[in-house]
KEZAMAR-772438 format. One record per residue (C-alpha): x, y, z; residue in three letters. Coordinates in steps of 0.05 Angstrom, whole numbers, padded with zeros to 5 digits, always signed. Layout:
<pts>
XYZALA;...
</pts>
This chain:
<pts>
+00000+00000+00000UNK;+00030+00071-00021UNK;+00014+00111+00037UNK;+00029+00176+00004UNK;-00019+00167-00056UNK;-00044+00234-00061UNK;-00068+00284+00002UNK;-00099+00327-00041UNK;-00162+00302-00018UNK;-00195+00284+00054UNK;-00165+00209+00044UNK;-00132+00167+00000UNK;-00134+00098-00017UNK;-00156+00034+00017UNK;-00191+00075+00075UNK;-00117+00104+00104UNK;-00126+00176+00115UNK;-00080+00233+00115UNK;-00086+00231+00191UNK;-00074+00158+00193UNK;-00012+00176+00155UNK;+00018+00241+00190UNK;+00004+00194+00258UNK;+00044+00134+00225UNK;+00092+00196+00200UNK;+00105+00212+00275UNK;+00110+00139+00296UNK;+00175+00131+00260UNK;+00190+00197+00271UNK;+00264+00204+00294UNK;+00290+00197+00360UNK;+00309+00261+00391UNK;+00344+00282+00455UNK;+00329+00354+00484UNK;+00374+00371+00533UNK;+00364+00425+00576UNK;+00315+00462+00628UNK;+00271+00523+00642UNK;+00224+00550+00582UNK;+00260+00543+00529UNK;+00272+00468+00527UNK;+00196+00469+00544UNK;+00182+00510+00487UNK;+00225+00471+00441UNK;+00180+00405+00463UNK;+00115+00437+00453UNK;+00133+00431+00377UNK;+00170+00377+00364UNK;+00119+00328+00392UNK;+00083+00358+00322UNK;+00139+00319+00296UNK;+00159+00262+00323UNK;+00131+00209+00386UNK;+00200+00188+00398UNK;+00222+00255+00447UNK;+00269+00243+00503UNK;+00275+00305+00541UNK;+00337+00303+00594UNK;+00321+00359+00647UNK;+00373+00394+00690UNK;+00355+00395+00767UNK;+00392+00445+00798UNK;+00340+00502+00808UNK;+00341+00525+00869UNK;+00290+00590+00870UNK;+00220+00601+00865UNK;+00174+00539+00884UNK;+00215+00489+00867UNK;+00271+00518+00912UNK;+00224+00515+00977UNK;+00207+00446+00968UNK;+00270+00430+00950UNK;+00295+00460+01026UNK;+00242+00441+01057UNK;+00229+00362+01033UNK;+00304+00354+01003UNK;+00269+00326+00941UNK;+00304+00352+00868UNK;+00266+00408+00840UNK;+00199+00396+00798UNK;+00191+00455+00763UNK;+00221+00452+00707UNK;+00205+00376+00702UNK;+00128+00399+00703UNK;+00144+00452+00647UNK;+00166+00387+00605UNK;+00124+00347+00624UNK;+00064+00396+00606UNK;+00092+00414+00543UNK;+00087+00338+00515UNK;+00027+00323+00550UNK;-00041+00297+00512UNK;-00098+00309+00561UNK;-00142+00368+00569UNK;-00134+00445+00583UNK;-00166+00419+00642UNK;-00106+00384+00667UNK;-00052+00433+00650UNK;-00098+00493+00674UNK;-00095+00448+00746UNK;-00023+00432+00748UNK;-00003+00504+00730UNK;-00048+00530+00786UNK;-00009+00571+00835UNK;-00038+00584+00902UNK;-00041+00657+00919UNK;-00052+00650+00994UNK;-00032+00615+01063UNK;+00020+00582+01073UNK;+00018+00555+00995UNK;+00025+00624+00966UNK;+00068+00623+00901UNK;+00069+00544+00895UNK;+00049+00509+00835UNK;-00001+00447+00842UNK;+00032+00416+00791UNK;+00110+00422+00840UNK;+00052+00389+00901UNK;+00031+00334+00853UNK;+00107+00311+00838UNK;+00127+00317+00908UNK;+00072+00266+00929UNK;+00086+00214+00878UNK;+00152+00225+00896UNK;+00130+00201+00966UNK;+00094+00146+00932UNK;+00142+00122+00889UNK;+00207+00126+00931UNK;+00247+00169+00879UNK;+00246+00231+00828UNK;+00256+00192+00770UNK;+00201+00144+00789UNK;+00158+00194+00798UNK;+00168+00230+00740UNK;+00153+00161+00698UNK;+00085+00157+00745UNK;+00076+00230+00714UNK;+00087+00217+00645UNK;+00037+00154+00649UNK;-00021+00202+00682UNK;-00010+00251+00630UNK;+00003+00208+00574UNK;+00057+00245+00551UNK;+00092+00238+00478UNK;+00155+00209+00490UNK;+00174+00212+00560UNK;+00216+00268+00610UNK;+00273+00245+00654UNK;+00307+00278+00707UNK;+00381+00284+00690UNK;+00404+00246+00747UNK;+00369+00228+00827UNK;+00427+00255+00864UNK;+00407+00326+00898UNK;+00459+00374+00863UNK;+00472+00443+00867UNK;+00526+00487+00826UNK;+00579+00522+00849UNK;+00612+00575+00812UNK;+00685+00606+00814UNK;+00688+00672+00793UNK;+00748+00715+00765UNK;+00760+00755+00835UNK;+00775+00686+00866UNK;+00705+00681+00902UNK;+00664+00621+00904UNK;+00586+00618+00909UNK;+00538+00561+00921UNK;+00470+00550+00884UNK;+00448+00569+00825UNK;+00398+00628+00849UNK;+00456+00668+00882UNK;+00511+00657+00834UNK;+00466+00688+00783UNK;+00447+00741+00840UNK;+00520+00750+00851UNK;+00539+00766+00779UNK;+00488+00814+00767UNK;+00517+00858+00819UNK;+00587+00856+00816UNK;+00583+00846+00732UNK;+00642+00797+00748UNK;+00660+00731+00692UNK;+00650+00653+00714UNK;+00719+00628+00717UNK;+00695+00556+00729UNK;+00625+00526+00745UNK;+00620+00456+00775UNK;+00559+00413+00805UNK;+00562+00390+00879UNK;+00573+00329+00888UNK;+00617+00320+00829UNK;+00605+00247+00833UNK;+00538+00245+00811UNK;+00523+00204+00756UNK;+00471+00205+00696UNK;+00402+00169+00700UNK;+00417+00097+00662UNK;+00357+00116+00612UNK;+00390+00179+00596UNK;+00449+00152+00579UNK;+00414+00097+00533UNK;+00377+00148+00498UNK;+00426+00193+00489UNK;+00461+00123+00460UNK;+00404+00112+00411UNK;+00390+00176+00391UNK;+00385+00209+00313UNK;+00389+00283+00338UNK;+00413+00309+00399UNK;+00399+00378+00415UNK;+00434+00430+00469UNK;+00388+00490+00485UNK;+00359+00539+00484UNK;+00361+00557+00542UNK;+00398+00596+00596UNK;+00479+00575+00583UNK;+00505+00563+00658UNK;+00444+00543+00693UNK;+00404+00507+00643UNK;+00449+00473+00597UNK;+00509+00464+00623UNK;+00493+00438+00687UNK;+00474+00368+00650UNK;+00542+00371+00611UNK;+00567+00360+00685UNK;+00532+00305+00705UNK;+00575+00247+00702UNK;+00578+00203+00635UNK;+00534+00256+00597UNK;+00583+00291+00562UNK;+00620+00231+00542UNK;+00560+00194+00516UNK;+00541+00251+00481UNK;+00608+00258+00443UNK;+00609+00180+00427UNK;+00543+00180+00392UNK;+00536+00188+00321UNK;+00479+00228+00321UNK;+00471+00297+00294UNK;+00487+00349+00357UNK;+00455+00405+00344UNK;+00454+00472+00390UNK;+00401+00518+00395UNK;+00426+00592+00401UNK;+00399+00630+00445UNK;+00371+00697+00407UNK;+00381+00736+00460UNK;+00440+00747+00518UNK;+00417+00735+00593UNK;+00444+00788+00644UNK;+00477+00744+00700UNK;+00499+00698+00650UNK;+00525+00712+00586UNK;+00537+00794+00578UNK;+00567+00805+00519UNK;+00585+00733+00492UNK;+00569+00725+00420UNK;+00551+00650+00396UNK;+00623+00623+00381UNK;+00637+00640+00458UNK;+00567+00605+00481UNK;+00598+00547+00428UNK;+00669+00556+00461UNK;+00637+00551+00536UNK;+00601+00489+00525UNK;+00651+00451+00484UNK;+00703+00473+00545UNK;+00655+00432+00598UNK;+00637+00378+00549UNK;+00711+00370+00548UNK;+00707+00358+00469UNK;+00668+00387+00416UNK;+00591+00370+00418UNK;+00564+00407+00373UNK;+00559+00399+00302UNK;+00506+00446+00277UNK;+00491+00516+00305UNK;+00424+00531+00300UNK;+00401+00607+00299UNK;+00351+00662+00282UNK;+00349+00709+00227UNK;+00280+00749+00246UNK;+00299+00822+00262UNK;+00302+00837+00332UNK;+00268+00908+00329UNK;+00293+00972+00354UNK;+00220+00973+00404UNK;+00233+00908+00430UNK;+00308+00907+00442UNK;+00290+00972+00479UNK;+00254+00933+00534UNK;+00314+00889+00554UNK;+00366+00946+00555UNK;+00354+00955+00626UNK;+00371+00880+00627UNK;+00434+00894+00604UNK;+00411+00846+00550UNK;+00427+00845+00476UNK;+00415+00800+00407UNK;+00473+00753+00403UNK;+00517+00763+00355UNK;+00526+00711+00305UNK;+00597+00716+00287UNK;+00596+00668+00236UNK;+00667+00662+00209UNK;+00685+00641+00279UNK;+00635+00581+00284UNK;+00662+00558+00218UNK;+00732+00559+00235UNK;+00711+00513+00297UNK;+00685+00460+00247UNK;+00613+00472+00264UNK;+00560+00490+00206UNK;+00509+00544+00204UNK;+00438+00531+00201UNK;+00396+00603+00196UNK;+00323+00612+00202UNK;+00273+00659+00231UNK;+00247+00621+00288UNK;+00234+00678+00332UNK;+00156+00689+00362UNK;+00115+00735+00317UNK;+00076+00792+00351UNK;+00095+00777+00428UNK;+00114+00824+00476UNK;+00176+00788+00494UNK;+00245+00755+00450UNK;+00221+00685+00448UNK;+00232+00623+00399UNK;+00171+00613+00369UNK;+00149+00531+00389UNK;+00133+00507+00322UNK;+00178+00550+00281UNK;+00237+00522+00324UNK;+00213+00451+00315UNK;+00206+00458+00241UNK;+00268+00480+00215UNK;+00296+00438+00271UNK;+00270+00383+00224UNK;+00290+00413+00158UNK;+00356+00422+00175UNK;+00355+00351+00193UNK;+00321+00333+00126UNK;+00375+00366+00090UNK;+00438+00349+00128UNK;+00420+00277+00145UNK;+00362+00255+00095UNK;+00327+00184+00116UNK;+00309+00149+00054UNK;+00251+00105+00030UNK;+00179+00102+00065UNK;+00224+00150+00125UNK;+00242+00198+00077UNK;+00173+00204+00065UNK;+00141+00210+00133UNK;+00194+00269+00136UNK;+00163+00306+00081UNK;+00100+00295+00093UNK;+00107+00327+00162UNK;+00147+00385+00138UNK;+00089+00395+00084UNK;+00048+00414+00139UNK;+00077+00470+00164UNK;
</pts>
């Protein structure tokens, strides 16, 4: 049976439907790995699952503010936030649902905390670890793919900075840089002997595409580079590696760096090169909206091209940026999209797989 007949119509032949065949398209999708934390690897999962059912989203666990940082204090559990985020983004029940688990409390003793952090802590309880509640979460939510946890062993960063001072957790070193505007000399986890999840590890093993970002540089993506055997799996596999630049630079983190030195930075801790395609956006950043992050001390990275090349890593340009927001964000399906075409064109599948990857990219 030709399953790509003609989708000109509402069907093709022998009853298969076009959305019989975009679901089959996604069943053999590839197998990615996201790695990463905090909205934008959320974000970056919201489209892909348009894409692909085989998602394997490794999440840092070092937050320490916000929610996630008083449960974390209070019940010495790893933090769930960003977890949730993840887990929400590639989640197939109702508004319902997510509209419950985003809930935050506005009163009592609650105030600030997000049902969704309450609902991981409990099966956490239940199940006698993070990453075993996690799994319990991605069953009730029936999630595409699944979310894991980096690691289970409660870390927290530590960062060296160029006056010689050292800081501890990843709320204050960011606090800490804002005010004195000093560089990280060196950022490590605590304990340095943790080690990866075994199931990240075996994805990362089996995967087609691996991607890095976006995401904040030193608390979101790097902080998984350091987990033990990460890095080194990720270097051994023969997937694509592929790093999302961040269209913007973060105050606290990355003042000033343009994207060879966000390259440079996580090539240093991955102790090898990782990264063999930079993705970035080409959407004007207007004057209006650059305005609003000036007080930030924020700017569009520079793309400084020649200097990627020369590092052996290729270029892959497209506007992926949100249209008509308020904020600089990576637009979810845009992202996901030429995340796929770049794939298509650098490492075509052929046959009946070929197809499936055409046919989804038709739909955009």
């Amino acid at each position: 049976m030709d399953l790509f007949n003609d989708f000109s119509g509402t069907g093709c032949e022998n009853g298969f439907s076009k959305t019989d065949a975009l679901n089959a398209a996604k069943a053999a999708g590839r197998k990615i790995v996201a790695i990463g934390g905090g909205t934008g690897l959320s974000a970056l999962l919201l489209g892909l699952k348009e894409y692909t059912d085989n998602i394997t989203a490794v999440v840092t666990v070092t937050d320490d503010g916000g929610g996630s940082g008083k449960i974390r204090q209070e019940f010495g559990t790893l933090p769930p936030g960003d977890v949730r985020n993840c887990l929400l983004a590639l989640a197939n029940t109702s508004s319902m649902m997510n509209e419950v688990l985003n809930y935050r409390f506005t009163e009592g003793s609650l105030k600030g905390q997000s049902f969704g952090n309450l609902f991981l802590l409990a099966l956490n309880r239940i199940c006698g670890s993070f990453d075993r509640a996690v799994a319990g979460m991605n069953e009730i939510l029936a999630v595409t793919g699944r979310v894991l946890p980096v690691t289970n062993t409660n870390i927290n960063l530590r960062a060296w900075f160029e006056d010689g001072s050292v800081v501890d957790g990843e709320t204050a070193i960011t606090s800490k840089k804002k005010l004195t505007h000093l560089s990280i000399g060196k950022i490590d986890i605590i304990p340095e002997t943790a080690v990866a999840l075994d199931s990240v590890i075996q994805a990362i093993e089996e995967a087609d595409l691996i991607i890095l970002g976006p995401g904040s540089l030193y608390t979101s993506v790097i902080p998984n580079l350091l987990v033990g055997n990460v890095s080194n799996a990720v270097k051994k596999s023969e997937a694509c590696k592929v790093y999302i630049q961040n269209i913007m630079t973060q105050d606290g983190e990355t003042e000033g760096f343009t994207a060879s030195q966000h390259i440079k930075e996580i090539n240093r801790y991955g102790k090898g090169r990782l990264i063999d395609v930079c993705l970035y956006n080409t959407s004007p950043v207007t004057r209006h909206l650059a305005g609003k992050y000036i007080k930030e001390n924020s700017a569009p990275v520079v793309i400084d091209k020649d200097k990627i090349e020369e590092m052996g890593i290729k270029l892959f340009g497209a506007e992926i940026m949100a249209r008509d927001s308020m904020l600089v964000r990576h637009d979810p399906l845009r992202l996901a999209y030429n995340i796929m075409l770049m794939a298509s064109i650098m490492m075509p599948r052929r046959g009946f797989l070929g197809r499936y990857d055409r046919l989804l990219l038709e739909q955009e």
